[in-house]
py3Dmol code that shows the C-alpha trace and the ligand (Angstrom):
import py3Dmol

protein = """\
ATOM      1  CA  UNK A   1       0.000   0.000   0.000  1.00  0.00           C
ATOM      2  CA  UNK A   2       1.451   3.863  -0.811  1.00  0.00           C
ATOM      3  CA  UNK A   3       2.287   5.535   2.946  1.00  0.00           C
ATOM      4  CA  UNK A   4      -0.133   7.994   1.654  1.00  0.00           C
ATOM      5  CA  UNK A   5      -3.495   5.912   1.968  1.00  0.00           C
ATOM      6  CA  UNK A   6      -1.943   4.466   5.221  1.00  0.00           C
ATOM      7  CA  UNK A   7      -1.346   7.835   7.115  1.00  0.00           C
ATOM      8  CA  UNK A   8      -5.055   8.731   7.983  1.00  0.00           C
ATOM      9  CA  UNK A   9      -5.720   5.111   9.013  1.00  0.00           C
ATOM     10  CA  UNK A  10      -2.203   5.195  10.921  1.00  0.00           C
ATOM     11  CA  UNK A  11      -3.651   8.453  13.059  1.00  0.00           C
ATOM     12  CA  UNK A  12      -7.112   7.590  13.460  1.00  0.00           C
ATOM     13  CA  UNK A  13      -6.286   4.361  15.309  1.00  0.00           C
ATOM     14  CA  UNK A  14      -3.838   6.023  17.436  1.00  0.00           C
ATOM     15  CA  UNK A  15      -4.898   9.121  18.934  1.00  0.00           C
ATOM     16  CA  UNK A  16      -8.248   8.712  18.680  1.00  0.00           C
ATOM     17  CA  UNK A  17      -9.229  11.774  16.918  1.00  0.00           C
ATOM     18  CA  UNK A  18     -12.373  12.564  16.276  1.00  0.00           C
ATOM     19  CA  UNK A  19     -12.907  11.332  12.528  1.00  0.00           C
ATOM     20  CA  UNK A  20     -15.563   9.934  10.392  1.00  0.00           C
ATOM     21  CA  UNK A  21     -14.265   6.295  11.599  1.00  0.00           C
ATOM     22  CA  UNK A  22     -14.929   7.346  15.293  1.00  0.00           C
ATOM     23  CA  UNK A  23     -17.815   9.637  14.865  1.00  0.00           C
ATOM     24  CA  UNK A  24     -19.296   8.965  18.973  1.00  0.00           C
ATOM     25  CA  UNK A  25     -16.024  10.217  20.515  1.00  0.00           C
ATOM     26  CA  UNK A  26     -16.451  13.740  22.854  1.00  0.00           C
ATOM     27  CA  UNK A  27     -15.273  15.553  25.548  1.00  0.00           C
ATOM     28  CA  UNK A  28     -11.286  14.622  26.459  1.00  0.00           C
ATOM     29  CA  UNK A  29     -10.566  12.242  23.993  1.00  0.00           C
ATOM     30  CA  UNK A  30      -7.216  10.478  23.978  1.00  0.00           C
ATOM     31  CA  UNK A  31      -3.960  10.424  26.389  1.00  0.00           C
ATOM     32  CA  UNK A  32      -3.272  13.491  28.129  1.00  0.00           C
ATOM     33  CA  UNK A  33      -0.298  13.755  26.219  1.00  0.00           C
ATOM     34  CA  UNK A  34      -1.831  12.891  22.700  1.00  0.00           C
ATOM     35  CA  UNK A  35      -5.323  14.315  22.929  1.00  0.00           C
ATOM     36  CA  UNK A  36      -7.811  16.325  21.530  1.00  0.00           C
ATOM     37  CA  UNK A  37     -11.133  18.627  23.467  1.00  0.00           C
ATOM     38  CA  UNK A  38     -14.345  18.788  22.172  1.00  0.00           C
ATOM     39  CA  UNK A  39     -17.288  20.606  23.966  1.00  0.00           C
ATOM     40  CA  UNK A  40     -14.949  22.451  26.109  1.00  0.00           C
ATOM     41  CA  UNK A  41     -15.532  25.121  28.766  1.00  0.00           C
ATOM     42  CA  UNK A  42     -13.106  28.378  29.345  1.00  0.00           C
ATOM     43  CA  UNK A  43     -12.385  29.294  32.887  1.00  0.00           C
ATOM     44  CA  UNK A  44     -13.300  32.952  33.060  1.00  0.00           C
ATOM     45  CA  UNK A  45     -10.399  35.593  34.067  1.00  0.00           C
ATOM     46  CA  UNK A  46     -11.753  35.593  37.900  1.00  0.00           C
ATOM     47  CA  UNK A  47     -14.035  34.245  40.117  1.00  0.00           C
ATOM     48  CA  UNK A  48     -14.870  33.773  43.786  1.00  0.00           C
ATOM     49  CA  UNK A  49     -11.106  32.828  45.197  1.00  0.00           C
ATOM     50  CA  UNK A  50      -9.311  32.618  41.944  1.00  0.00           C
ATOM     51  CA  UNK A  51      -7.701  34.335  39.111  1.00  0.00           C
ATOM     52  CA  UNK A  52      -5.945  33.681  35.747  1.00  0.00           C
ATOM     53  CA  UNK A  53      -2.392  33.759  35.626  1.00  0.00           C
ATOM     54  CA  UNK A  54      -2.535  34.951  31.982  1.00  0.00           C
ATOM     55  CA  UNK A  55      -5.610  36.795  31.606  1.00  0.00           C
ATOM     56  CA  UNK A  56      -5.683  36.815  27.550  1.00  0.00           C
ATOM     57  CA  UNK A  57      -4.090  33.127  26.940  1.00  0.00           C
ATOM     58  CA  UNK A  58      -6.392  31.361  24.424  1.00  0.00           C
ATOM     59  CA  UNK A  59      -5.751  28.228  26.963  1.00  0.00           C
ATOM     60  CA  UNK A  60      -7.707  28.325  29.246  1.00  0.00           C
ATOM     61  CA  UNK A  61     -10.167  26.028  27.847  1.00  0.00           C
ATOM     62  CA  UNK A  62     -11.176  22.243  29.845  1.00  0.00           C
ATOM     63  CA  UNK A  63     -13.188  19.341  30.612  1.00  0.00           C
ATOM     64  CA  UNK A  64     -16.324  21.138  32.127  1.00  0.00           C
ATOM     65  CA  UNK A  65     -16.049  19.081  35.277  1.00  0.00           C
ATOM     66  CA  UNK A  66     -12.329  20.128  35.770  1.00  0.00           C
ATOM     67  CA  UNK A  67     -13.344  24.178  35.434  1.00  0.00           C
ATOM     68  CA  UNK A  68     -16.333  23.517  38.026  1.00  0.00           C
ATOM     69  CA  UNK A  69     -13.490  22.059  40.033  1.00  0.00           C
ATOM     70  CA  UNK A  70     -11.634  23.974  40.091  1.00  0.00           C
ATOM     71  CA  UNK A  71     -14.065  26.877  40.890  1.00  0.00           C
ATOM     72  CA  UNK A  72     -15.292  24.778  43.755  1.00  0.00           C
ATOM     73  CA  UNK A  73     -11.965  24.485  45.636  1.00  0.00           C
ATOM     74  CA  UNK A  74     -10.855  27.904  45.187  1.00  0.00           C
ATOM     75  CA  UNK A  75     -14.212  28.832  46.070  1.00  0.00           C
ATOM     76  CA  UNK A  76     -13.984  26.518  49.116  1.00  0.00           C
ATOM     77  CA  UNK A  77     -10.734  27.460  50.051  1.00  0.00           C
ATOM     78  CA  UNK A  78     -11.509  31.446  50.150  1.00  0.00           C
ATOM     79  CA  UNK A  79     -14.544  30.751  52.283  1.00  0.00           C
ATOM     80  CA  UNK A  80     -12.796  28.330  54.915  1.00  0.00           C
ATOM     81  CA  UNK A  81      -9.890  31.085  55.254  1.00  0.00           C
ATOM     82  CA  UNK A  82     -11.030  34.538  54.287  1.00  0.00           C
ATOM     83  CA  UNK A  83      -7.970  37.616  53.812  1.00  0.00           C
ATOM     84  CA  UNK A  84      -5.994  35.356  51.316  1.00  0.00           C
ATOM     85  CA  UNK A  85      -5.116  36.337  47.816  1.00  0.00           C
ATOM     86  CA  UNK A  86      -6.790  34.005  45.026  1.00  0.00           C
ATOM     87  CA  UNK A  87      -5.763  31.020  43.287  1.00  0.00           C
ATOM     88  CA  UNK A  88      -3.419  31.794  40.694  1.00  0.00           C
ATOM     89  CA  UNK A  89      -4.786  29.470  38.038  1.00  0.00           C
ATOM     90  CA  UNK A  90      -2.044  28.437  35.536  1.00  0.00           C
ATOM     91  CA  UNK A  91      -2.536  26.996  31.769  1.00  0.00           C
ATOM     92  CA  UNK A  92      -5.401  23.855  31.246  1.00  0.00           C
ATOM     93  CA  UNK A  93      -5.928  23.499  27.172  1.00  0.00           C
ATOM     94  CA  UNK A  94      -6.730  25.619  24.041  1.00  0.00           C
ATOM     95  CA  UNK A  95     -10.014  25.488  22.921  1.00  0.00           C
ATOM     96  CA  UNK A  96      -9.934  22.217  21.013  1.00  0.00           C
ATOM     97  CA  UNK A  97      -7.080  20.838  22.834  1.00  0.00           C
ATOM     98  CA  UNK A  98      -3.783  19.311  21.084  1.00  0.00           C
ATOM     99  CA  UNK A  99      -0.027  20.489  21.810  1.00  0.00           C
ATOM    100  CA  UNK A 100       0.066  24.020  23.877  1.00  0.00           C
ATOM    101  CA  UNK A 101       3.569  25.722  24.174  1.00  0.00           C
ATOM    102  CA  UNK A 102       5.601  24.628  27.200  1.00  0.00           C
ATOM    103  CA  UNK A 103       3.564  21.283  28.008  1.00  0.00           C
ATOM    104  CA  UNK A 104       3.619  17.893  26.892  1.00  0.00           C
ATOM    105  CA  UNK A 105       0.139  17.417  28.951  1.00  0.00           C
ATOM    106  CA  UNK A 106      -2.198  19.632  28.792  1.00  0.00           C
ATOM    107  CA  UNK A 107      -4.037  18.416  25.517  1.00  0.00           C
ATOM    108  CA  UNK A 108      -7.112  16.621  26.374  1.00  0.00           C
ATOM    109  CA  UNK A 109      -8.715  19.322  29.111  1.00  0.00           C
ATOM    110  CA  UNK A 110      -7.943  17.096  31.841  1.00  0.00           C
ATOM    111  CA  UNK A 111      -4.538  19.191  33.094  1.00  0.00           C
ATOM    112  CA  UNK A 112      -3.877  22.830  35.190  1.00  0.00           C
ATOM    113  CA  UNK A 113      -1.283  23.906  36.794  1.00  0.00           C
ATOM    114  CA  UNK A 114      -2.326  26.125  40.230  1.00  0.00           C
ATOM    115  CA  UNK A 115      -0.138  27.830  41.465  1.00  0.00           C
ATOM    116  CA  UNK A 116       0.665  27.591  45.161  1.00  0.00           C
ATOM    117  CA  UNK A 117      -0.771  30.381  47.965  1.00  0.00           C
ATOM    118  CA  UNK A 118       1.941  32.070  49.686  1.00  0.00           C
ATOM    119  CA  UNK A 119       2.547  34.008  52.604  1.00  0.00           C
ATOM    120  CA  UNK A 120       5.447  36.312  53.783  1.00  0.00           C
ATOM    121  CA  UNK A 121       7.989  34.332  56.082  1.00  0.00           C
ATOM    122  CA  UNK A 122       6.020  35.774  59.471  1.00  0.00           C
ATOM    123  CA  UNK A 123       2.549  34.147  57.855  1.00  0.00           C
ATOM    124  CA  UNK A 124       0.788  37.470  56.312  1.00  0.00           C
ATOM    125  CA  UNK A 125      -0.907  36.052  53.146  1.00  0.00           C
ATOM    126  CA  UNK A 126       0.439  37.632  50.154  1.00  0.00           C
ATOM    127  CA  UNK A 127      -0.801  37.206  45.840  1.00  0.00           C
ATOM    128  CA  UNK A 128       2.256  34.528  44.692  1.00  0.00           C
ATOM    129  CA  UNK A 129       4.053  36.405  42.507  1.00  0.00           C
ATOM    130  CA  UNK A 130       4.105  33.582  39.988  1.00  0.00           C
ATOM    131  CA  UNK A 131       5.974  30.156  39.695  1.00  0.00           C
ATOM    132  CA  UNK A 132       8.491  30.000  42.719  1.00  0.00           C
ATOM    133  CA  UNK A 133      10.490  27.135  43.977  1.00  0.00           C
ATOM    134  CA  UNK A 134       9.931  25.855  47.168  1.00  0.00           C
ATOM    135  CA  UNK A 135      12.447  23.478  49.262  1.00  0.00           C
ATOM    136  CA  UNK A 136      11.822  20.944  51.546  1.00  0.00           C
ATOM    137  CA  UNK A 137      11.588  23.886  54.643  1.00  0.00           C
ATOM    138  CA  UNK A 138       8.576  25.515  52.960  1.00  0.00           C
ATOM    139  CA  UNK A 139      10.468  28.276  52.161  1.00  0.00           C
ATOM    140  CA  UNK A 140      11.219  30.402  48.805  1.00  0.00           C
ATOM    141  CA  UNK A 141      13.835  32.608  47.981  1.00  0.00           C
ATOM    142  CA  UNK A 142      12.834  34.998  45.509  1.00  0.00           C
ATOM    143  CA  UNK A 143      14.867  37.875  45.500  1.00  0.00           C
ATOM    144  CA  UNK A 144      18.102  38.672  47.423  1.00  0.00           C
ATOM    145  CA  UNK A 145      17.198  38.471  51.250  1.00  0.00           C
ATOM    146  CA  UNK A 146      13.513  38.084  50.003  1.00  0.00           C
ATOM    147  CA  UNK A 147      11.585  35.198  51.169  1.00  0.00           C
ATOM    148  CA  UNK A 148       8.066  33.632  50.614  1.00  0.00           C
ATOM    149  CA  UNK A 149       6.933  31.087  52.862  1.00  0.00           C
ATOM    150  CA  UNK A 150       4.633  28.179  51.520  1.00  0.00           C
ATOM    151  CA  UNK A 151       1.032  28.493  52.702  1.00  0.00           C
ATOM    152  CA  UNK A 152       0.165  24.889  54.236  1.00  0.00           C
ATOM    153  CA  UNK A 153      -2.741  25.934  55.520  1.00  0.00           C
ATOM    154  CA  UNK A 154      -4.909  27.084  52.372  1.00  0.00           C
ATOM    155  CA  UNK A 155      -2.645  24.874  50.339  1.00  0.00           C
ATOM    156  CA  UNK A 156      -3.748  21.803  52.448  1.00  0.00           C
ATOM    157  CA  UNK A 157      -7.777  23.249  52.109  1.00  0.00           C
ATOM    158  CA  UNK A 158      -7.254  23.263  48.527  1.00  0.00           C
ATOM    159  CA  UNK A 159      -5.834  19.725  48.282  1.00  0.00           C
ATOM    160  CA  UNK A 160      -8.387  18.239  50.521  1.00  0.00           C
ATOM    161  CA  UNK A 161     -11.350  19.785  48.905  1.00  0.00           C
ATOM    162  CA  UNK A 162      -9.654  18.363  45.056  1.00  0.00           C
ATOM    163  CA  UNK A 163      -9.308  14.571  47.000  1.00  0.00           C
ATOM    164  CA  UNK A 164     -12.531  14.369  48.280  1.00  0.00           C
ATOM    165  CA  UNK A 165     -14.741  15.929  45.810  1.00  0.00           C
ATOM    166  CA  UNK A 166     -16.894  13.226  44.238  1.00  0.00           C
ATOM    167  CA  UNK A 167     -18.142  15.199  41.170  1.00  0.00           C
ATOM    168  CA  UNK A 168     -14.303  16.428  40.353  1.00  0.00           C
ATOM    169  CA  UNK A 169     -12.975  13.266  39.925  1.00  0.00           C
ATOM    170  CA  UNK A 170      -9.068  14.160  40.248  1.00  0.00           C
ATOM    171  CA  UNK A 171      -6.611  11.348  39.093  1.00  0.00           C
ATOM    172  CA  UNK A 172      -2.977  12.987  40.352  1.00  0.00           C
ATOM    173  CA  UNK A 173      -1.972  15.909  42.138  1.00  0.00           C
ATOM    174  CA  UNK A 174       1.641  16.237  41.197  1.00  0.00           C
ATOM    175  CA  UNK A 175       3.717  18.216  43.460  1.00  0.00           C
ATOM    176  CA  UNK A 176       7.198  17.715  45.067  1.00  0.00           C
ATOM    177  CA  UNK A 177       7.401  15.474  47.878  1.00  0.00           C
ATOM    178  CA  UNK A 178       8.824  18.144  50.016  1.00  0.00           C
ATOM    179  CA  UNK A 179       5.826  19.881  49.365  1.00  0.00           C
ATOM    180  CA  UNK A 180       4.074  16.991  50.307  1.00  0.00           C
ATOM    181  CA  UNK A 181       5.592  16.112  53.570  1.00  0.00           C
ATOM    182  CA  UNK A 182       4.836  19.827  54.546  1.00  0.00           C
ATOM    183  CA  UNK A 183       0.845  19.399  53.711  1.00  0.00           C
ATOM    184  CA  UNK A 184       0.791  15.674  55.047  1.00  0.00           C
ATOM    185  CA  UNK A 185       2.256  16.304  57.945  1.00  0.00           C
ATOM    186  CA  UNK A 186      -0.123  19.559  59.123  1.00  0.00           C
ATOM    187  CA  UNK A 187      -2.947  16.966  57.825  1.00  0.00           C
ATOM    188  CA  UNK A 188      -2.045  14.710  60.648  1.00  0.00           C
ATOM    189  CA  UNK A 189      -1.353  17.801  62.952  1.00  0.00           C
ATOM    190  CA  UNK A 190      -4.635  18.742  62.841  1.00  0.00           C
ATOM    191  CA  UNK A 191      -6.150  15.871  63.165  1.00  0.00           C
ATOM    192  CA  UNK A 192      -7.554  15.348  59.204  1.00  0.00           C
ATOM    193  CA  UNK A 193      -9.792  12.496  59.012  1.00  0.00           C
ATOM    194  CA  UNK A 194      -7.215   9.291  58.426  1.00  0.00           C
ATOM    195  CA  UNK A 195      -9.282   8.312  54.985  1.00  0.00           C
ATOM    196  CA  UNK A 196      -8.518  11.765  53.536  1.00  0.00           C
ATOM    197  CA  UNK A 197      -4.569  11.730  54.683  1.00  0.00           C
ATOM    198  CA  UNK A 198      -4.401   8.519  52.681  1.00  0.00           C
ATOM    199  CA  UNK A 199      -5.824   9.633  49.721  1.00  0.00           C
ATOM    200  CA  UNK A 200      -3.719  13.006  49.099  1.00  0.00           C
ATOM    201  CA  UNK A 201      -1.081  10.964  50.385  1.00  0.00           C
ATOM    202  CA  UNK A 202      -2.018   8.032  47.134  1.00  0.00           C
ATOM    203  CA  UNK A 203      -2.611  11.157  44.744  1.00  0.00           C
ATOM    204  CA  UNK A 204      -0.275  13.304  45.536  1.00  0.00           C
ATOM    205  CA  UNK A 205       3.060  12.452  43.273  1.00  0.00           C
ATOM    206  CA  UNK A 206       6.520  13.688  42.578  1.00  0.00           C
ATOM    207  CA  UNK A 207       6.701  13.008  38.443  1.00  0.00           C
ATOM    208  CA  UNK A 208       9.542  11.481  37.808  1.00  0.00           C
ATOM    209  CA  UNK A 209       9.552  12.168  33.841  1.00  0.00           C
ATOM    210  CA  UNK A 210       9.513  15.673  34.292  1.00  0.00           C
ATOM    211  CA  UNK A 211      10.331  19.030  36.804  1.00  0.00           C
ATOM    212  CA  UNK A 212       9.903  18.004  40.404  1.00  0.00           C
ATOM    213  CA  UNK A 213       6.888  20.135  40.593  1.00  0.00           C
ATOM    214  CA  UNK A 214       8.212  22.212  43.378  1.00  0.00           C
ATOM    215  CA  UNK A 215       6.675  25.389  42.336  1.00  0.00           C
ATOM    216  CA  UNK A 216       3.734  24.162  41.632  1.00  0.00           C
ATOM    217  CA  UNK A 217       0.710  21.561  41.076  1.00  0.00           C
ATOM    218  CA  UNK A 218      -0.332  19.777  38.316  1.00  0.00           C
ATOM    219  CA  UNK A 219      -4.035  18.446  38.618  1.00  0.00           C
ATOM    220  CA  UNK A 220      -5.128  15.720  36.636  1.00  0.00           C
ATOM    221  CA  UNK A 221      -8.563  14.778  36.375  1.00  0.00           C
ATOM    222  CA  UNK A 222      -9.767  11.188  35.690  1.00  0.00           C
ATOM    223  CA  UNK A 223     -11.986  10.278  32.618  1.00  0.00           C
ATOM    224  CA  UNK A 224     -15.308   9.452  34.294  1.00  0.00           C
ATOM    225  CA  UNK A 225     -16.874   6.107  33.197  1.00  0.00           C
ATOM    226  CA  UNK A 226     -19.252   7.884  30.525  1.00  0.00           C
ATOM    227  CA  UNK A 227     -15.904   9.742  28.930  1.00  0.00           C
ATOM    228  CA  UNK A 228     -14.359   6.494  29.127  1.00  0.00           C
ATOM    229  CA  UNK A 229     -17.128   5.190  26.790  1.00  0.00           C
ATOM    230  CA  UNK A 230     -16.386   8.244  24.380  1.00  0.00           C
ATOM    231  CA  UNK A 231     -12.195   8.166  23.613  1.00  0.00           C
ATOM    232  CA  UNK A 232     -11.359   9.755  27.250  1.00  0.00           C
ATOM    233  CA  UNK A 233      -8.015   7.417  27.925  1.00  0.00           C
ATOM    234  CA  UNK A 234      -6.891   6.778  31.292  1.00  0.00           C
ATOM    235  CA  UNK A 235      -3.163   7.609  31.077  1.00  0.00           C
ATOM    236  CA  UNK A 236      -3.224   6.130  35.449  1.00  0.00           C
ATOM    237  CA  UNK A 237      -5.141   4.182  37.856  1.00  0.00           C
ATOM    238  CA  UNK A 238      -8.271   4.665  38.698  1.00  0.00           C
ATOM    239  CA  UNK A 239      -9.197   5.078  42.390  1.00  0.00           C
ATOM    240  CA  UNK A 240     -11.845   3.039  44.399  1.00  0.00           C
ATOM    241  CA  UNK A 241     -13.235   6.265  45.983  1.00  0.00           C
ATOM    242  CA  UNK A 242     -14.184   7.657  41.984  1.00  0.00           C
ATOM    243  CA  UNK A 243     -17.481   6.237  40.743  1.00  0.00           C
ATOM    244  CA  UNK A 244     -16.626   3.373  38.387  1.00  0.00           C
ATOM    245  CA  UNK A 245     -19.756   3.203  36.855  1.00  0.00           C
ATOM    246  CA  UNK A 246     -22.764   5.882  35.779  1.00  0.00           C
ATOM    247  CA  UNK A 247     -25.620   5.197  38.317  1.00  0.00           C
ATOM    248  CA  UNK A 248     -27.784   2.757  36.733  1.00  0.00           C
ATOM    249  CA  UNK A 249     -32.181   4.332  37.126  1.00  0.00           C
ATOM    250  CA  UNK A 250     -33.918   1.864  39.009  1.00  0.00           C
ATOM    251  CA  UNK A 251     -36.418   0.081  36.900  1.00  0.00           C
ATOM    252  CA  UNK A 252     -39.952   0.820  38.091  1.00  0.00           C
ATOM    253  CA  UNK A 253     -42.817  -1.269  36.237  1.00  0.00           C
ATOM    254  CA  UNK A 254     -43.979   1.109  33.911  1.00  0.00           C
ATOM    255  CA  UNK A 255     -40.445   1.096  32.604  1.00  0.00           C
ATOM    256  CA  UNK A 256     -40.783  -2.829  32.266  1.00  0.00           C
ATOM    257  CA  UNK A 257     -43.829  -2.397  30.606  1.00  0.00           C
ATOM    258  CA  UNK A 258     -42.442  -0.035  28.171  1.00  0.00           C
ATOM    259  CA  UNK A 259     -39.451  -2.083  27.148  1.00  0.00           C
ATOM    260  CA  UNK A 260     -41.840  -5.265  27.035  1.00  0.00           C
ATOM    261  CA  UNK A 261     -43.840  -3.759  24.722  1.00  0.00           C
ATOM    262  CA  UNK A 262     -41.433  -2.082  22.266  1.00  0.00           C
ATOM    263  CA  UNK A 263     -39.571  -5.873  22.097  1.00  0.00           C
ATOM    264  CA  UNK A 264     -40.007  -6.988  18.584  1.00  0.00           C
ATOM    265  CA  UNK A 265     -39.585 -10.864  19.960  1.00  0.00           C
ATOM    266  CA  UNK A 266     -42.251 -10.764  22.115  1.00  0.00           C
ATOM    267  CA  UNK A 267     -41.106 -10.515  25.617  1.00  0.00           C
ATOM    268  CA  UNK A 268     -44.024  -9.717  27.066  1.00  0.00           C
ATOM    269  CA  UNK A 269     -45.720 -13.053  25.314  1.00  0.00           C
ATOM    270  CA  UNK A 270     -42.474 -14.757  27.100  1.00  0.00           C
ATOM    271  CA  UNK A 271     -43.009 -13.504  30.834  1.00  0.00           C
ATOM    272  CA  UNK A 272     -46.443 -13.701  31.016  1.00  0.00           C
ATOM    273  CA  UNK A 273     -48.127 -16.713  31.421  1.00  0.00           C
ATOM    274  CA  UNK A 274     -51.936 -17.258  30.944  1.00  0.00           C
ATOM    275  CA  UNK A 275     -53.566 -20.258  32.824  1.00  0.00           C
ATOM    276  CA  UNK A 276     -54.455 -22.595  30.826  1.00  0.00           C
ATOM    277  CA  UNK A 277     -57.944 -23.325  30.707  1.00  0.00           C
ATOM    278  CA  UNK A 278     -57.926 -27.289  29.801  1.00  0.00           C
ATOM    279  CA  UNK A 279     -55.755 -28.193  32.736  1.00  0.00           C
ATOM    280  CA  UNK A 280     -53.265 -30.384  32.631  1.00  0.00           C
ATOM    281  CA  UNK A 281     -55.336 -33.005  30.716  1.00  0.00           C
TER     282      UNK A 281
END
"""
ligand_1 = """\
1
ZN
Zn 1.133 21.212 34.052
"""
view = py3Dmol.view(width=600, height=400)
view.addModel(protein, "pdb")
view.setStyle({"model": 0}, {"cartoon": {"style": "trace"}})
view.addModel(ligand_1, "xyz")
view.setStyle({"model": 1}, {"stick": {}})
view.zoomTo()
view.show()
């Protein structure tokens, strides 16, 4: 065969584009690193505890259930702990996903960076002045004899609202592991419920293909069971707290009834049996 008529068979199988071949597939369709969007949703420039690191990027576009989560745990976090500066909200996908400049994620709607809250080294919450480096002491050094401190307490919030929210569905939180010891251990200082430790302890991740992530996280969302169905692809595990399947409606008997009678092999005829008037003879 000439490579020609092979190359659109050759990317339709892999990526899972949306084609004429694959005409059901929506949403976050493929690998987060070999993706497309469809029926995305922009984050707007603000909101209620967050903001837009880049206020005119064109990507700013995701999975709808990734921008209402991440409205939700800003949102949550600024109501728990009023006075703080917002979320700095960092790239999620263009509009239609595919390759973004300075990410090999970020295609399929399912990935933002946020940036982490910061306070000055005596606690004062302060905006974060963009992507700076944390080390294992909490601490940032961002000018000469300029310091940040890391803000464990609304960075914890905002971790624990992500891990437990059942309509976000997040996959990974990839941060540093210093940054991780620092939130885990205020988790257990404050006495945290143990089931919530464990799972920002399971989902939180130092990468260990890429930067450490120690000036910021990466949030992946899962692909929820009907996205599964239409080209989302995994790309990780898939937690036991995360629905695994779309609630099934309970059938009632007018439903039965309904399906019984639309059954072109007779079901109904099947299930119900008339007495028979001659006995058993
Ligand atoms: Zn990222």
């Amino acid at each position: 065969m000439r490579p020609a008529l092979l190359l659109p068979l050759v990317t339709a199988g892999c990526f899972g584009v949306p084609t004429p071949l694959a005409p059901s597939v929506d949403g976050s369709v493929g690998v987060p690193h070999a993706g497309v969007l469809r029926g995305a949703e922009e984050l707007p420039v603000r909101g209620p505890g967050f903001v837009r690191l880049r206020p005119k990027s064109p990507n700013y576009w995701g999975n709808p259930r990734l921008v209402a989560g991440i409205r939700a745990a800003a949102g949550a976090v600024a109501e728990a702990l009023p006075g703080g500066a917002p979320l700095l909200v960092g790239d999620i996908s263009a509009r239609r996903g595919g390759k973004i400049p300075g990410h090999r994620s970020h295609r399929t709607g399912r990935d933002v960076d946020l940036l982490f809250y910061v306070t000055t080294p005596s606690g004062a919450p302060v905006p974060s002045p963009g992507f700076v480096k944390f080390g294992t002491d909490g601490l940032a050094s961002v000018k000469d004899e300029l310091f940040l401190r890391l803000d464990v307490e609304r960075n914890w919030v905002l971790v624990r609202e992500l891990v437990t929210s059942r309509s976000a569905q997040v996959q990974w939180l990839f941060a540093s592991r210093g940054v991780e010891a620092l939130l885990i251990d205020y988790a257990r200082a404050r006495g945290e419920p143990p089931h919530v430790i464990w799972r920002a302890e399971t989902m939180l991740l130092e990468p260990g293909d890429s930067s450490p992530h120690d000036d910021h996280f990466h949030v992946r969302f899962a692909c929820s069971a009907d996205e599964e169905v239409a080209g989302c692809e995994g790309g990780g595990p898939r937690w036991e707290w995360l629905d695994s399947h779309p609630p099934l409606p309970e059938l009632d008997a007018r439903a039965l009834g309904e399906i019984a009678s639309e059954d072109p092999f007779g079901l109904e005829a099947a299930f119900s049996v008339a007495p028979s008037p001659g006995g058993d003879g």
